[in-house]
N, C-alpha and C positions, 0 to 999 in steps of 0.2 A: 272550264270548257274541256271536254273530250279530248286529247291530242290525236291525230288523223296517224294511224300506223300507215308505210310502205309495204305489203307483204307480197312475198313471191313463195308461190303454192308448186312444187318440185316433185318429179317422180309420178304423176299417173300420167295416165291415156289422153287425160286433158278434159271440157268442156264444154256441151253439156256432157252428163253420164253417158256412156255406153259398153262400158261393161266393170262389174267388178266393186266390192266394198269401200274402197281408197277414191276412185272415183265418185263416187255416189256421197259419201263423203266431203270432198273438196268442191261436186257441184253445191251442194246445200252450206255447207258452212262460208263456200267464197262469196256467194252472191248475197249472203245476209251479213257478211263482215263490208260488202259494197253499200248496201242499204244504211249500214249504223257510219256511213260517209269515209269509208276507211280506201285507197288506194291499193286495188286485191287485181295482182298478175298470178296466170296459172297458164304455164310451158303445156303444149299440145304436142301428139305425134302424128304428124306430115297424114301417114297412113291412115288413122282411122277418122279423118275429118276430109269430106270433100268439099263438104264449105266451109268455108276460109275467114268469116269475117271477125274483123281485128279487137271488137267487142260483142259479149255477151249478156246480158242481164245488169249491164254495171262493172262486168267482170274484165277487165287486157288479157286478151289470147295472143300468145305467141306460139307461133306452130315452125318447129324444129323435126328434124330429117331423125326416122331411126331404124334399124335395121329388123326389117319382119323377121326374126327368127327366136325362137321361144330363151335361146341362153345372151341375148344378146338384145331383145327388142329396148328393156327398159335400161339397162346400160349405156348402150348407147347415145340415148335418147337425155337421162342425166349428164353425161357428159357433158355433149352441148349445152346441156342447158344451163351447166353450173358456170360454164366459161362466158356463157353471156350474160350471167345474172351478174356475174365478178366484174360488169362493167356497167352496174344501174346501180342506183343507190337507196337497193331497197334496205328497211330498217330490218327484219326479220324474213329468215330463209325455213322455211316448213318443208322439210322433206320426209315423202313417204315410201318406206320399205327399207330396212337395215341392207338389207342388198346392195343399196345405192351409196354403203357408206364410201369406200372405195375411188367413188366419184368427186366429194364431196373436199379431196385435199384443195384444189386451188380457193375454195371460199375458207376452209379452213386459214391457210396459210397466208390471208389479208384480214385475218381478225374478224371476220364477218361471224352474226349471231345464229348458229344454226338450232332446229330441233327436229330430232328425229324420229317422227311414228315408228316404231318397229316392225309391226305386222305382227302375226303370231312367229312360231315356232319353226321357222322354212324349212330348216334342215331335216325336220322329220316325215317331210311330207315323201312318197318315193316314188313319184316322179323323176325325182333327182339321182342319177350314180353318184358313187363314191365321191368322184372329186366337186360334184355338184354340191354335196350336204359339206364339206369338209368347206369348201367358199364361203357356202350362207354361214357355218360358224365363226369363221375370221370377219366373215363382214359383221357379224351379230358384234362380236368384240369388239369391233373397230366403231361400229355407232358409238359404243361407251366412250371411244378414246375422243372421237373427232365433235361430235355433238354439244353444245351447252348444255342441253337439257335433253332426255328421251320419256318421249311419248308412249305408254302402254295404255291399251285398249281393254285390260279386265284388271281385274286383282292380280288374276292369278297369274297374266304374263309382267305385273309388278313384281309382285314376289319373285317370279324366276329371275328377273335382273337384278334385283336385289342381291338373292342368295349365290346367284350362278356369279356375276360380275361386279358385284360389292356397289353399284349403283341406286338413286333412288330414281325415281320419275316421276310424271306428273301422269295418273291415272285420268284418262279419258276416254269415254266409250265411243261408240257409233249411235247416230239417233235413227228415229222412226215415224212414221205419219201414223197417225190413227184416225181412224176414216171410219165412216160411217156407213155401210154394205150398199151399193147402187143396185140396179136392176142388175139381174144374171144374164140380160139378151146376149150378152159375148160370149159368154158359153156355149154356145148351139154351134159355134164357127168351129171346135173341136170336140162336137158330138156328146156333151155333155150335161149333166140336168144338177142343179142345187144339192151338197151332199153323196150326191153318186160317184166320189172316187178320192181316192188318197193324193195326194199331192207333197211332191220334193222338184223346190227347186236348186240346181244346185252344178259344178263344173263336174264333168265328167273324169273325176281322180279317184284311185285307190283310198284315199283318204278321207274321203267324202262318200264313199261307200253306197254308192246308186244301183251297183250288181246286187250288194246287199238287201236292198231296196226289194229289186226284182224277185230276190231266188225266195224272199219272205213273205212278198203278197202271193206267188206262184203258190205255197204252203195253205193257202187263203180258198177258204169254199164262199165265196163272196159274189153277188152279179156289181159291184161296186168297180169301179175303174181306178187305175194306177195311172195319172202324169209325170210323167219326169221332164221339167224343161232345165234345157239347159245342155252340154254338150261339151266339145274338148277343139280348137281352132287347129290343134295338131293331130288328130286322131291317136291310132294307137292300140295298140292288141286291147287294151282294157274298153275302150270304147266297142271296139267288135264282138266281146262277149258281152254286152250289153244289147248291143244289136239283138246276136244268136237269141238270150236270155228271154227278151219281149214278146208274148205272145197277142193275141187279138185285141186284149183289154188291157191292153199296155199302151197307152200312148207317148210318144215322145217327137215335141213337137219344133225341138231345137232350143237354139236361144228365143226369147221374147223378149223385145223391149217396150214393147206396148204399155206402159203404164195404166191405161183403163183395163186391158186385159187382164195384167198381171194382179191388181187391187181385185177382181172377182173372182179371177183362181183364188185367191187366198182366201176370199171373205165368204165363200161358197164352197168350198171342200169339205169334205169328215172330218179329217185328220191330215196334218202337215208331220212326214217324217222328214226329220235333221238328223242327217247322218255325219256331221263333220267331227271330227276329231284332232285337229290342229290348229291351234290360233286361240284367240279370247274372244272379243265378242264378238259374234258373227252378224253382219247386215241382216240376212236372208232370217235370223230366228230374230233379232228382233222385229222386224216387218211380220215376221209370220204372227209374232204376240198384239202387235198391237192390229191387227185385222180382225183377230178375234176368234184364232184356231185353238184348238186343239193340238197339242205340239207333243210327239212322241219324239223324244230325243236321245243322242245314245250318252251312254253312262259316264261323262266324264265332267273332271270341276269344273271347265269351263263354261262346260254350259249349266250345270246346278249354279254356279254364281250369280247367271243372266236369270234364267228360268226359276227359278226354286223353287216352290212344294206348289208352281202351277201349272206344271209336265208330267208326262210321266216318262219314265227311261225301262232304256232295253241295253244292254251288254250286245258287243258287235257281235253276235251269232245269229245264224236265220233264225231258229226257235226261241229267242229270245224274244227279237222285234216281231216272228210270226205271231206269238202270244202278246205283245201289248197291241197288235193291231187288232186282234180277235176279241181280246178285254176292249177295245173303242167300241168293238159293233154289240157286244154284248150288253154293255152300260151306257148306251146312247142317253138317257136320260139323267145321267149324272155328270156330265162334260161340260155344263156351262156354268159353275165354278173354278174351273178351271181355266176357259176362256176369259171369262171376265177379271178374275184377278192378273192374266196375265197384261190386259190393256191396261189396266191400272197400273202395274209397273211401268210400262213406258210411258205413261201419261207423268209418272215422278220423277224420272230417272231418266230417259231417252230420248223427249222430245229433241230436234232440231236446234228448239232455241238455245236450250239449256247448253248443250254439245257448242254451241257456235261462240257463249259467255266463256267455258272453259276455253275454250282456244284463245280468244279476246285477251283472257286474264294474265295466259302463260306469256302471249307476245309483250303485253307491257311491263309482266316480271323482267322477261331477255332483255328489254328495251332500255330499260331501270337496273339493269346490269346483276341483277337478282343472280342469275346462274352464270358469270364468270366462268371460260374454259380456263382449265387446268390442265400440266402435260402429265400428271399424276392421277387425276378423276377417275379413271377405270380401272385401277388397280387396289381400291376400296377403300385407299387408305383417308379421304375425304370426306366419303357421301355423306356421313353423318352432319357435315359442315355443309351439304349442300339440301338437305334436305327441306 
């Protein structure tokens, strides 16, 4: 028989999804670790739920207080919530964002079995000053120290914890639906027709490159429309030149959370440009693959690891991506090999189910004492033993 794990799911905005890959995430994999009869709590913040109810899909919500401010929201918010988990007896503590390692000493220090998703690469993002990236890299270390096990989401943030902190981890991606294209009628609600326009969705950061976006299609002799959804909850000079940037056939229609909407934007565009350049596997490109786009992505491993020879990439310059957009509408008739092998990879690799057995697997590793903390583990001299 099964053994029934306790899990407490730590560190996002809580459930259902409403913003953000970590979430999206934790809705999908908690509610199918609730189905396979498993005891799955996942910590809410006060603020982005106005309804309250103490179950979800099978899921325990606990909605804890936390500070709306962009260097403080999720901090604070682990905090509490590590001090009340340090008083339930869950079997395994899943927590998401190195950020949050910080948090995480009072469950450390009663032997509780933590694992920690990492996120991509925070410190590089630059949003953050000085002492903001100098945090995320101490916290980045400190997942290694206080963690049983860490969670990386591609190869290639494997590998940097490997070679960067002498750690191993358990490689797990993010999954995706693959869906079958419904009618376009949701389209007409933002003015546009099957095909007629480029599509990124995506947070409005320097590093995610959506000005980029702009100043590339502007380069574009095109009657084809440009979307950008998506947006920044703190504004910010980078979002006002984005604003300036937009001209008529620019649409930008904020966040959406419409799930029927957002499934026809994808499954109805030309071209989905990805412009992120931080992290490993990003939600937003695998959803964009298994929809069945077209994916112009920019030039880096992370995303050649997800994607591979079923993209095409551009180097972060306007004339870069101005030219693979102009190569889309020039070769319209050669794109759906490209689409279709990209569904094919997430129909291998990314599904939901699969994503929600890896988490399964790792919690009954912890459980089974498989990864044993160590006060030594992060300083490399072990991993090889924990491998």
């Amino acid at each position: 028989m099964t053994r029934v794990l306790s899990i407490a799911l730590i560190g996002t905005r809580g459930v259902p999804a409403k913003y953000g890959g970590f979430e999206t995430c934790v809705h999908e994999i908690g509610r199918r670790l609730a189905q396979r009869g498993h005891s799955v709590t996942v910590y809410c913040r006060c603020s982005y739920y106005m309804e309250r109810t103490p179950e979800w899909e099978g899921v325990r919500r606990i909605f804890l207080p936390n500070i709306r401010m962009k260097t403080l929201d999720t901090l604070s918010h682990t905090f509490l919530s590590c001090w009340h988990a340090l008083f339930m007896q869950y079997d395994v503590h899943m927590v998401f964002n190195a950020a949050n390692s910080l948090m995480l000493f009072p469950l450390r220090l009663f032997g509780k079995r933590i694992a920690v998703n990492t996120d991509g690469l925070e410190w590089r993002r630059s949003k953050w000053n000085r002492l903001g990236k100098s945090y995320f890299k101490a916290a980045e270390k400190l997942s290694c120290f206080i963690a049983n096990r860490i969670v990386s989401d591609s190869k290639g943030i494997h590998d940097y914890y490997l070679k960067t902190h002498g750690v191993d981890s358990s490689e797990i991606a993010y999954g995706a639906y693959v869906q079958q294209p419904k009618s376009p009628d949701r389209l007409k609600e933002l003015g546009l027709v099957p095909g007629g326009y480029f599509l990124q969705i995506t947070r409005f950061e320097p590093e995610n490159y959506p000005l980029l976006t702009i100043e590339a299609y502007n380069r574009l002799n095109t009657d084809k429309k440009l979307v950008l959804v998506g947006g920044n909850p703190y504004g910010g000079d980078y979002v006002d030149k984005i604003m300036a940037a937009a001209g008529e056939n620019i649409i930008l229609p904020g966040f959406i959370y419409d799930q029927e909407l957002l499934g026809q934007l994808w499954a109805y565009c030309h071209a989905y440009i990805h412009g992120n350049s931080v992290g490993g596997t990003n939600p937003a490109l695998l959803q964009t693959m298994a929809a069945g786009c077209l994916t112009i992505a920019s030039d880096i491993p992370f995303n050649h690891d997800v994607l591979q020879e079923f993209g095409i990439y551009y180097t972060l310059e306007q004339s870069s991506l101005a030219e693979m957009m102009q190569w889309s509408l020039d070769h319209i008739h050669e794109l759906d090999g490209f689409k279709q092998g990209a569904r094919q990879r997430v129909l291998k690799h990314y599904s939901w189910e699969h994503i929600t057995d890896q988490y399964e697997a790792l919690f009954y590793d912890l459980l089974d004492n498989k990864y044993p903390w160590r006060l030594l583990r992060a300083s490399g001299i072990d991993h090889k033993k924990s491998a």
